[in-house]
N, C-alpha and C positions, 0 to 999 in steps of 0.2 A: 752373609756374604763377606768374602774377604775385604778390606779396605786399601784404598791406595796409602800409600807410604808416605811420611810429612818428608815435608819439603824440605830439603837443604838449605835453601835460603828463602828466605818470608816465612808468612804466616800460615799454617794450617797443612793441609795434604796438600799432593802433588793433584794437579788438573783444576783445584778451588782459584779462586776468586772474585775482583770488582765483576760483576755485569757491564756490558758495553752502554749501561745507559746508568748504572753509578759513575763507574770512570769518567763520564762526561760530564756527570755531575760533580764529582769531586774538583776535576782538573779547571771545571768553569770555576767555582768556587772559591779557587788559589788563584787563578789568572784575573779575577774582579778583585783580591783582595793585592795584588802584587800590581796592576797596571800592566800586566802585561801578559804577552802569548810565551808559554811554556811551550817550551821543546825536552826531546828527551835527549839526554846527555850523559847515557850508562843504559847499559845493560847486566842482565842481574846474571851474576857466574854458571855455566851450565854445568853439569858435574865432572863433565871429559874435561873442561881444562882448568878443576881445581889439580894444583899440584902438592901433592903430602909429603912429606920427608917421611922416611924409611921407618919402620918399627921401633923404639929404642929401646923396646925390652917387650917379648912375645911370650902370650899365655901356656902353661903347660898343658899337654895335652888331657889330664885329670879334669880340665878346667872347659870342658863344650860347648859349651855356653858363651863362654867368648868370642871374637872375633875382631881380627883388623883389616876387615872389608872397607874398600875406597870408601862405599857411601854412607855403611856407618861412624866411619871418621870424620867423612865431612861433615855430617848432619850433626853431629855430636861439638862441633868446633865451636856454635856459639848459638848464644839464646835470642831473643830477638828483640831485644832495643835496638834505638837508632845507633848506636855505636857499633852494637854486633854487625847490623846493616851495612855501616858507610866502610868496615873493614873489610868486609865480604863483598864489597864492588870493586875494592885494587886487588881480590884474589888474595890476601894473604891470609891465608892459613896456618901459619907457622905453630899454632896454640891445637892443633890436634891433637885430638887424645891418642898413642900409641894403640889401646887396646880400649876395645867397646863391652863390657861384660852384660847380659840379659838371664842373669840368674831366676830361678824359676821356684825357688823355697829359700826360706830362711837360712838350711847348712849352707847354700851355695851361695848367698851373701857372705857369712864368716869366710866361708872358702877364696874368696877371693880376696879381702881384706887381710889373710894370711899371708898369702902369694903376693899381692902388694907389697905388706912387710917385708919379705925378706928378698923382693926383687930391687924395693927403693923405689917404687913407683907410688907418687901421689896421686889420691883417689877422689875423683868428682858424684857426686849421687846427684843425679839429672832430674828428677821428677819428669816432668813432659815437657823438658826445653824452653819453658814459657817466660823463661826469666827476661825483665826490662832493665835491670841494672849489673848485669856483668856475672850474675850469679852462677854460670851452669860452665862457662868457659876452663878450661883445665887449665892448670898454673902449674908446670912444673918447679919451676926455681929455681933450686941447685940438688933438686932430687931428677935420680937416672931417665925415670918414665913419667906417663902419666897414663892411669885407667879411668875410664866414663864408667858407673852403676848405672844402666837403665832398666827398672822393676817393671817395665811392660807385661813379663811374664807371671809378675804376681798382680792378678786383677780381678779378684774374685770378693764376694761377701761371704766370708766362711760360717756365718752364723746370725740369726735375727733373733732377741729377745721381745719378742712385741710384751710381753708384761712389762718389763722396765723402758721399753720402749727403748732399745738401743742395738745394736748391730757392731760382730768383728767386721774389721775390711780389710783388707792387704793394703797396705803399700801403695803400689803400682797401680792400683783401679781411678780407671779415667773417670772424668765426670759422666758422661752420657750411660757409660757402661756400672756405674756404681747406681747409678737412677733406676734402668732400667731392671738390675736386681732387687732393688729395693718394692718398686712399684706393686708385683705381686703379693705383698705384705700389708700393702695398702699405707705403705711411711716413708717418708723421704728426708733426706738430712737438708734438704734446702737450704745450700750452700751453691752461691751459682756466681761466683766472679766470671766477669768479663772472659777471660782466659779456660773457661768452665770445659766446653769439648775436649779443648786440649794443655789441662792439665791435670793433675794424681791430686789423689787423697797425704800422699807424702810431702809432695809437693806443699799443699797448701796448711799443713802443720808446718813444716819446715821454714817457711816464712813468713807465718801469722798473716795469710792472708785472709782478706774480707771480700765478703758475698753478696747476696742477694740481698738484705737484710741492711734498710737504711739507719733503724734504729734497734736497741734491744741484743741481737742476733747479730752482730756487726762481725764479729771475727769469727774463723773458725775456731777460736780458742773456747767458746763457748760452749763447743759442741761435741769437745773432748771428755773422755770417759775414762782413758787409762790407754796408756803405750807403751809398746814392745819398741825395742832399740838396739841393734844389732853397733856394739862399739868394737874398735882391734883390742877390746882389753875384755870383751866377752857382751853378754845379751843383759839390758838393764829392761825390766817391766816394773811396771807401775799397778798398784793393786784398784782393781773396780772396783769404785765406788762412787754415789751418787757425790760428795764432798767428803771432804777434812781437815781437820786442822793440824795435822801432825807434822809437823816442822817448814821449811819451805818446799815446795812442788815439784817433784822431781817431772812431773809433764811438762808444768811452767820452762825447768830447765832445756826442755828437747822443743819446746814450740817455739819457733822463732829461730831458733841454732844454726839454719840453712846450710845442715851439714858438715858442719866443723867438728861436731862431738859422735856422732854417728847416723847411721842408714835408720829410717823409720820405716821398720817391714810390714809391722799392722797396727789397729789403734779400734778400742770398743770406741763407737760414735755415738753422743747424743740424735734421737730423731725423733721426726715429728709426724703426726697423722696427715694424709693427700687433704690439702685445704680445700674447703665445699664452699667458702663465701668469700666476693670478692667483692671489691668497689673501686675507681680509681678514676681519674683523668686528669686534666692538666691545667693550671689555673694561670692568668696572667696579672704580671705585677709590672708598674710605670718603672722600675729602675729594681737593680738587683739587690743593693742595701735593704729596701723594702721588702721586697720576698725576702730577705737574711730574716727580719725582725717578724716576719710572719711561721717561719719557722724556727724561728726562739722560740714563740710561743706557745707550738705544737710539740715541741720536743718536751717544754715542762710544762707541759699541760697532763704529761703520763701515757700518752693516747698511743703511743709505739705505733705508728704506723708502717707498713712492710716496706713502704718508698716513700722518701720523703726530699728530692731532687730538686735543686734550683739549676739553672742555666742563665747565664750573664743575658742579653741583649747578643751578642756578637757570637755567642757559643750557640744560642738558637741559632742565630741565622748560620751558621755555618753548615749544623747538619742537616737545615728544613725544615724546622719546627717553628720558629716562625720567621717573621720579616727581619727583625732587627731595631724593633722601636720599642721592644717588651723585651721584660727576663719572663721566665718560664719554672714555673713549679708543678714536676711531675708529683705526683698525688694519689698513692693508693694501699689500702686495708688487705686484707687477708684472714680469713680462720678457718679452724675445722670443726669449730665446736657452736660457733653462733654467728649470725647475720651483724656485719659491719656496717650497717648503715647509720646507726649511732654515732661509731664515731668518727666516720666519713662527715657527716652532718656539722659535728663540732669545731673538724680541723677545717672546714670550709669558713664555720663561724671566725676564728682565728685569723683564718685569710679574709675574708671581708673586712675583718677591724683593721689591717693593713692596706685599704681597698684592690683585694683579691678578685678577681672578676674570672668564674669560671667555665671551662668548655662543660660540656655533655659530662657524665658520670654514669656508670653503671658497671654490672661485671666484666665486662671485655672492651671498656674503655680506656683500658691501660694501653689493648691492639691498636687504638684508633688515635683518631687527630694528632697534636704535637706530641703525645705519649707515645702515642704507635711513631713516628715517625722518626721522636729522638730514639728509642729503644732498637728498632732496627739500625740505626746509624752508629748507635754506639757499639755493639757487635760485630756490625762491619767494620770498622774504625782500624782495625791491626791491618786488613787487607788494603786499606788506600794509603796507610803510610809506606807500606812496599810499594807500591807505585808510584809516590809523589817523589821518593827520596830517585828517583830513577829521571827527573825532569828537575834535578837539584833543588829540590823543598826541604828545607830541616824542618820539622814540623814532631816536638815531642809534648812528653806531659811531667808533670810533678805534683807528688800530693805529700799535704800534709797536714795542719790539726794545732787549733788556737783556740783559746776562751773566749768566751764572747764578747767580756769587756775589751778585749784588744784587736776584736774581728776586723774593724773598719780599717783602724791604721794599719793596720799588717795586710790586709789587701790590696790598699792604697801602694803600698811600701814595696811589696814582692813587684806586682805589678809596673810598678816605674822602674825598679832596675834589671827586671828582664826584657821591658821596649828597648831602657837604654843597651843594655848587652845585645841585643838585635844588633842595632843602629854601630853602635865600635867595632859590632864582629861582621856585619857582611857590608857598611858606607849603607843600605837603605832602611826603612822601615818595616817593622814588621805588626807582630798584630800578637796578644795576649789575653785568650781568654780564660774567665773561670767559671768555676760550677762546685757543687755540694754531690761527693758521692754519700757519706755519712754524717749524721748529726747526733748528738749527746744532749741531752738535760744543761752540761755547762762547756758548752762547745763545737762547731763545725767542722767538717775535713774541707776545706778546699781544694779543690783539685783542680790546677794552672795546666792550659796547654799554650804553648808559644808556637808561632809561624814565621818563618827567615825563608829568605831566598837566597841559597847559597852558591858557593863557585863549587863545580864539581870538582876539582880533586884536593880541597881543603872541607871540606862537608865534616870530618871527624874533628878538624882541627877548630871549624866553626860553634858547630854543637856545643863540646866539651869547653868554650869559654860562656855561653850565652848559659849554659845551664850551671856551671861553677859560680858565676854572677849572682844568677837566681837562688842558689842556694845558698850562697854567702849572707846573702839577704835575708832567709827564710832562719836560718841558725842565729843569726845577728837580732832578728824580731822575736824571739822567741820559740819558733816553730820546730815542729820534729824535721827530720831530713826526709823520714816517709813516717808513710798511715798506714800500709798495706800493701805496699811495691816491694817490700824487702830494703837491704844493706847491702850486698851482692859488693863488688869492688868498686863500684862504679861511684857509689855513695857511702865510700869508707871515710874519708878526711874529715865530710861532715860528721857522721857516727862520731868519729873521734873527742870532736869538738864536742857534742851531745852528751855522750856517757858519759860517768862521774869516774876520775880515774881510779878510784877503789877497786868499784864493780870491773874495767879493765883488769885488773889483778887478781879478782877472781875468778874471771871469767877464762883467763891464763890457765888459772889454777887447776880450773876443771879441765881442760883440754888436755894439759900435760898428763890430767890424771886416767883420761880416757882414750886420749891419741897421741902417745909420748914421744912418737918418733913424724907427730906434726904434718902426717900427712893426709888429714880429710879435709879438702876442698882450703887450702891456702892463700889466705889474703883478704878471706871473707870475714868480717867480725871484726879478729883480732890477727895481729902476725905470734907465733908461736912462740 
């Protein structure tokens, strides 16, 4: 059946979101944590009274595929961080893309990176809009136009190796839709970020992002097998093969690139067989330091387990997992070849020497109690930031990734000067939690979500210091500026500060040599 169309503004398609008994939940949640009754103070832009500026450079008619339809412009204006948000509730639109292109094969990408060229229009490759850091936004600059790539129309599995166990995929193929081809084959790539329904297989090479997979399986980069890369200076493929050591990686170079070097049209994927055993649930720890050290020990212990999640005390309570007087370690195995109860057994042993104290365990324990609980909340979780930002809540996240020798301090550290950036940028207090989406043998991601109550028509102007703070912090302590969010513009200055200015020079290098006249996705990365 056909499906409703995403949304212009928020999360997911047109008609989704909160339930009237999440929303209640949510907005109780904010209103105990603020002191106070929320009201709503914005409404979210309808599409009749976003207003576009005119064309400023229009597709040939060679080119059908295209379109500068009101609601493809507007849906195309911005991705959905709190920024994109709090711009899209004053209505300004002014960063629409001229022209929305949904090419449908490989020629009609070049074909339109032609036309680009010699129109002078800079060119954005959208993936599924998912972006949280400024990533998908067009940036004309002081070129004529700007065109949106969206690969909707390339979303197929063009081919399944079940001997080597691997799969072509377009581009363009959403997660649910790349699953459900997969599944008859009995393999799945088991890649499942939060953003998973609604975002691409290009998407998520494009910005090294990570998935289901708390340990071992952490990035998609893992799961890469060789790419096709449609650049304006022609088509770069990468040869199949299971490894090599033949000079530096030219996939490495395209993974993570988020567009600045070119379009990723298709890519062979690593996959894996439908897992048959499972085991899982949630264990509780007197303080979140303690669940850290309990999974230090489970990471180099070897044991890979599929999830290995902590939640702070205050990040429980927040989504229902539990009261607030425990951190939370979500806890669960996976295979297709053998029964995990081995080493479901061990990492439990690990958590007792931390005195771990666990719920129920079994296969569909992961469904239930504080597992089931935080799991469904964190999927929903994009859907009640559209909401809260609508009753003036700044409420974002950041992630990033430390040793474990400096875990504590740099927790400690990030955490006190994003209360304080609260407290300077809105006069009240607010509230900072963290959690573990990934863990390493010598290292954790933590991943910070902060809560402010902001003044409705500074919300952008609040955000964008409470999280500069935060990140100032995070670069200052050692930390990456992301783990798996991307660079996007939003998290350029820190990038900055991060790369080594070499690799800026060559990273120049490459672009000049594959987009010379600097017009794929500007401002992301590097300035041309």
């Amino acid at each position: 059946m056909p499906q409703a169309r995403m949304k212009h503004f928020g999360w997911g398609r047109e008609g989704e979101g909160l339930s009237a008994e999440e929303e209640a939940f949510v907005l109780a949640r904010a209103e105990a944590r603020f002191g106070t009754k929320l009201q709503a103070s914005a409404t979210a832009p309808v599409l009749d009274e976003i207003k576009l500026h005119e064309p400023r450079v229009k597709a040939p008619a060679s080119l059908p595929f295209c379109t500068s339809d009101h609601y493809d412009r507007a849906a195309h204006t911005y991705g959905k961080g709190y920024q994109d948000l709090a711009r899209a509730l004053t209505r300004d639109y002014a960063d629409a893309p001229d022209v929305v292109a949904y090419p449908r094969n490989e020629s009609e990408v070049a074909a339109v990176l032609d036309w680009a060229g010699g129109a002078d229009a800079t060119v954005t490759p959208y993936g599924g809009g998912s972006s949280v850091c400024g990533g998908v936004s067009p940036f004309r600059k002081n070129h004529k136009g700007a065109v949106t790539i969206d690969l909707r129309e390339m979303g197929k599995v063009r081919e399944v190796d079940k001997t080597s166990r691997a799969a072509l995929i377009e581009g363009g193929t959403y997660g649910p839709a790349l699953e459900a081809q997969l599944k008859p084959h009995g393999v799945t790539l088991r890649h499942f970020p939060q953003s998973f329904e609604y975002s691409t297989l290009g998407g998520w090479i494009a910005t090294r992002g990570g998935g289901h997979f708390a340990t071992l399986y952490t990035h998609i980069d893992e799961f890469v097998e060789s790419l096709r890369t449609v650049t304006p200076r022609g088509t770069l493929e990468s040869r199949r093969l299971p490894g090599s050591g033949a000079g530096p990686s030219p996939d490495r170079m395209m993974i993570g690139s988020e567009g600045i070097l070119g379009v990723i049209t298709q890519a062979w994927m690593r996959l894996q067989d439908r897992p048959k055993f499972r085991d899982g649930g949630a264990v509780q720890f007197k303080d979140f330091f303690t669940a850290a050290r309990a999974v230090r020990a489970i990471s180099q212990a070897g044991l890979y387990p599929s999830n290995c999640r902590i939640l702070d005390p205050a990040e429980a309570y927040n989504t229902g997992a539990a009261d607030g007087s425990v951190a939370i370690m979500v806890l669960a195995f996976e295979s297709a070849d053998h029964d995990v109860g081995p080493w479901m057994k061990r990492a439990r042993e690990c958590c007792a020497d931390h005195g771990g104290v666990p719920e129920a365990s079994g296969a569909e324990a992961h469904l239930a109690g504080a597992a089931g609980v935080w799991r469904n909340a964190f999927i929903r979780m994009p859907y009640a930031m559209e909401k809260l930002i609508l009753h003036g809540v700044i409420n974002d996240t950041f992630e990033t990734s430390i040793t474990w020798d400096r875990f504590e301090k740099f927790h400690d550290a990030i955490k006190t000067a994003t209360e304080n950036a609260i407290h300077e940028a809105t006069g009240r207090k607010g509230q900072v939690t963290c959690r573990f989406t990934h863990i390493y043998p010598d290292g954790p991601a933590p991943y910070f979500t902060f809560h402010a109550l902001g003044e409705p028509d500074k919300l952008g102007t609040q955000w964008l210091a409470i999280k500069s703070a935060a990140l100032d912090a995070v670069i200052a302590n050692g930390g990456t500026v992301t783990h798996h969010h991307a660079v996007g513009r939003d998290h350029r200055p820190w990038y900055d500060r991060q790369r080594p200015p070499l690799f800026a020079d060559a990273l120049r290098a490459a672009k000049k040599a594959l987009d010379p006249q600097g017009l794929l996705n500007p401002g992301v990365l590097i300035d041309p």
